[in-house]
C-alpha positions as CSV (number, residue, x, y, z in Angstrom):
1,X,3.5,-12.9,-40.5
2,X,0.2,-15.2,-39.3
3,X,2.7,-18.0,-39.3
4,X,5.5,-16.5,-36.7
5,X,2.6,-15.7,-34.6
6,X,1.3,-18.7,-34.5
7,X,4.7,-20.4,-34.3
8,X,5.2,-18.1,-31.0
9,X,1.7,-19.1,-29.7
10,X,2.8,-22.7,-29.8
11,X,5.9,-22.3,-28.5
12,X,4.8,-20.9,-25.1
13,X,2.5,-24.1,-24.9
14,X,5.1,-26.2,-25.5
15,X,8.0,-24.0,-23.2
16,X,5.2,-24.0,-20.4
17,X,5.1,-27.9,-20.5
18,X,8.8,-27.9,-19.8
19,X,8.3,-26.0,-16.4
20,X,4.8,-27.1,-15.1
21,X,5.7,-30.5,-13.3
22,X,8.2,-28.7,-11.6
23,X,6.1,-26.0,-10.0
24,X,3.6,-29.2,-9.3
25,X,6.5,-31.1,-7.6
26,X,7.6,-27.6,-6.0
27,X,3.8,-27.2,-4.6
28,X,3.4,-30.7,-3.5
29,X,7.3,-30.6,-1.6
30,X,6.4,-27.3,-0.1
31,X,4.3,-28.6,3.5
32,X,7.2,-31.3,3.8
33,X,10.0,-28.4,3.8
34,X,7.4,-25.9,6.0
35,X,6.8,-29.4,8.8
36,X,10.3,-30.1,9.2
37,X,11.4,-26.2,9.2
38,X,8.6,-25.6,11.9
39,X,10.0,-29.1,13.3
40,X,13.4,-27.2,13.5
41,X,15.0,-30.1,11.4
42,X,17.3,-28.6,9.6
43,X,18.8,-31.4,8.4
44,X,15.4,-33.4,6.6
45,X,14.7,-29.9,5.4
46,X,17.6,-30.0,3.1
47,X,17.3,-33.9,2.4
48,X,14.2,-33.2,1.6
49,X,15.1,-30.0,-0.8
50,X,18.2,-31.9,-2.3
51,X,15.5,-35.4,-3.4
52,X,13.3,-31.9,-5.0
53,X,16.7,-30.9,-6.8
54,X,17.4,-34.2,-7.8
55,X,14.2,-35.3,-9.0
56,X,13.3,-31.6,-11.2
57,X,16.9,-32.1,-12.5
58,X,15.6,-35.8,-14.0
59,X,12.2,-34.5,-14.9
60,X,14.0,-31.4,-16.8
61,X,16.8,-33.1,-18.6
62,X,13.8,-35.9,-19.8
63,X,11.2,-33.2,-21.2
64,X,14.4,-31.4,-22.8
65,X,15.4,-34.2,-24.4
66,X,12.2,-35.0,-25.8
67,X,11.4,-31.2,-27.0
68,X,14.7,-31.0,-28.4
69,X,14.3,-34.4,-30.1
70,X,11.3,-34.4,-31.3
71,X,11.0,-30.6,-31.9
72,X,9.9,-31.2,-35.9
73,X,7.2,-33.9,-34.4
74,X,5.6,-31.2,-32.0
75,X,5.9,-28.3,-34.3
76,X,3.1,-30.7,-36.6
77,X,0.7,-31.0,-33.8
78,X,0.1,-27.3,-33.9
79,X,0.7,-26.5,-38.1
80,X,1.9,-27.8,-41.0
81,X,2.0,-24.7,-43.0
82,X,5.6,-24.9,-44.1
83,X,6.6,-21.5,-43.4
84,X,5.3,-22.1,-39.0
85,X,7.9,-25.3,-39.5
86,X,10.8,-23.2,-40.8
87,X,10.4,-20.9,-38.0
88,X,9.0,-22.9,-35.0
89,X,11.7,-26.1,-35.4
90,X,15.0,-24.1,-34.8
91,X,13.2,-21.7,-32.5
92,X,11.4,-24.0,-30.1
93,X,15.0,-25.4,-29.8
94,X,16.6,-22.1,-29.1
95,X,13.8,-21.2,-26.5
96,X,14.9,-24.6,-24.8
97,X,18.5,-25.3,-24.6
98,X,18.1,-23.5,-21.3
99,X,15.6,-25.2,-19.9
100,X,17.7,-27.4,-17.6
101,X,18.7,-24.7,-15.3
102,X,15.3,-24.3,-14.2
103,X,15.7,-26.7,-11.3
104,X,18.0,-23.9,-9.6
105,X,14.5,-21.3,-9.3
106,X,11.9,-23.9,-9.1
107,X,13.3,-25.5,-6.3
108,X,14.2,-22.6,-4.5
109,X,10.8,-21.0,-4.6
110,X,9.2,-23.3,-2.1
111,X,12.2,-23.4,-0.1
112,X,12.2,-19.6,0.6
113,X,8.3,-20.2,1.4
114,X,8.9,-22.8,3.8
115,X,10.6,-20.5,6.0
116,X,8.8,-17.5,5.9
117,X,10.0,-15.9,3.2
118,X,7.1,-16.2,0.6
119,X,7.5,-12.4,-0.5
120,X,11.4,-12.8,-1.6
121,X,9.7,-17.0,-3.4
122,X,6.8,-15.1,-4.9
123,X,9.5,-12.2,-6.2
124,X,12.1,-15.0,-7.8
125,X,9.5,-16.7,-9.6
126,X,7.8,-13.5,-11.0
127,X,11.0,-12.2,-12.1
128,X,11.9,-15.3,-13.9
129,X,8.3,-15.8,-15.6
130,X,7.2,-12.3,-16.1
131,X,10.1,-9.3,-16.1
132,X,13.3,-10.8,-17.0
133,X,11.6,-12.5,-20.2
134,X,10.0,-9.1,-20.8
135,X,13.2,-7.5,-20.4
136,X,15.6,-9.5,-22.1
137,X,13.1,-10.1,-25.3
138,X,12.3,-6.2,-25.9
139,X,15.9,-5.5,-25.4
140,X,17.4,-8.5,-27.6
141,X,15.2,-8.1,-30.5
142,X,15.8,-4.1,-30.5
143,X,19.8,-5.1,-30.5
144,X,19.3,-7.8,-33.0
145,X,16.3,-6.1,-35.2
146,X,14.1,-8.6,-35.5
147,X,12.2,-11.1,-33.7
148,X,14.9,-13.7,-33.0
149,X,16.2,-11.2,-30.2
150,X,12.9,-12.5,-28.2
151,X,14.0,-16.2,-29.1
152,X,17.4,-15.5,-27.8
153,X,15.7,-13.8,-24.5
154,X,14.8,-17.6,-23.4
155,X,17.9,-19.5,-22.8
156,X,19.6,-15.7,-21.6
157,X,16.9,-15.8,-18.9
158,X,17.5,-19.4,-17.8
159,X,21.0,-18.4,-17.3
160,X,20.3,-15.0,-15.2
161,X,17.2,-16.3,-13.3
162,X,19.6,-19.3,-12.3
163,X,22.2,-16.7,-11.0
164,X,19.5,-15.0,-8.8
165,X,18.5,-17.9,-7.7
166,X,21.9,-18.9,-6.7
167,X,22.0,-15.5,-4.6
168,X,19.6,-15.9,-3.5
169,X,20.6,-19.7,-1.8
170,X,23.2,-18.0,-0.2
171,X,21.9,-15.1,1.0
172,X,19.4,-17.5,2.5
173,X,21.4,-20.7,3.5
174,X,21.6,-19.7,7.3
175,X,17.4,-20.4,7.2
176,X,17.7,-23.2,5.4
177,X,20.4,-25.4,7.9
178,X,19.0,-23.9,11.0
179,X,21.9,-21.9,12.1
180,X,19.1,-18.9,12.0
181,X,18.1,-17.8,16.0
182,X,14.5,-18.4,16.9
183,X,12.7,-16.6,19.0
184,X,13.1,-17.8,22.3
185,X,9.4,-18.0,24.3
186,X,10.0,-18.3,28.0
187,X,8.1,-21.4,29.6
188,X,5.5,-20.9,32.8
């Protein structure tokens, strides 16, 4: 219906708010983590990466709160048609009971970037934004026959972009506290 569309519409407004300050505080950490990486200070790299985790963890658990709190609020910005409300209220806070694991990827992202591995950043965040969603939403909503399975696909994806993202920290921790070997350049 017009009014599930719309509902869906104003949801990804809404779920896009939830993760935008964190890319911004991602972007703006990003040359303080690539200085003291090319500094080879290993140890304000990850001071520096744990204040990012700290910080998106606050600024997450505050937007969620306030989404989940004042879900019926928002939904009335957007519509008051009764039949947007029945479906946008319980959705909106399906889409984001997940929301606070987001401070796993978007504080990874920059971190990987910092140290010259923009490629494997670039890949974590696409795959979290763009395919898993895609993914989980086309097969959810197949396995539960209807569109609910793509409501469902939101806090699923939090949960398996967090994983990868966890991986993905290890895999990658060696870089990160300087126990990687440089290149050594021989001096005239």
């Amino acid at each position: 219906t017009k009014a599930v569309l719309s509902a869906w519409g104003a949801m990804s407004k809404v779920y896009f708010v939830s993760f935008m300050p964190l890319i911004a505080l991602a972007q703006g950490v990003l040359p303080l983590l690539a200085y003291s990486f090319g500094a080879k200070l290993p140890s304000r790299f990850m001071r520096c990466s744990k204040i990012m985790f700290v910080w998106e963890i606050g600024i997450t658990i505050v937007l969620e709160v306030v989404i989940l709190a004042f879900t019926p609020l928002i939904a009335k910005l957007f519509s008051t048609e009764q039949r947007f409300l029945d479906f946008f209220v319980p959705a909106m806070r399906i889409m984001v009971s997940g929301v606070f694991m987001q401070p796993l990827v978007m504080s990874l992202f920059p971190m990987l970037q910092a140290v010259g591995k923009g490629g494997l950043g670039g890949m974590l965040l696409a795959l979290k934004t763009c395919f898993i969603p895609l993914v989980l939403q086309l097969g959810l909503s197949w396995w539960v026959g209807d569109y609910w399975g793509a409501v469902y696909a939101y806090p699923v994806t939090e949960v398996v972009s967090a994983l990868l993202a966890a991986l993905f920290f290890v895999k990658n921790r060696h870089l990160f506290e300087g126990s990687q070997e440089l290149p050594v350049v021989k001096k005239e």
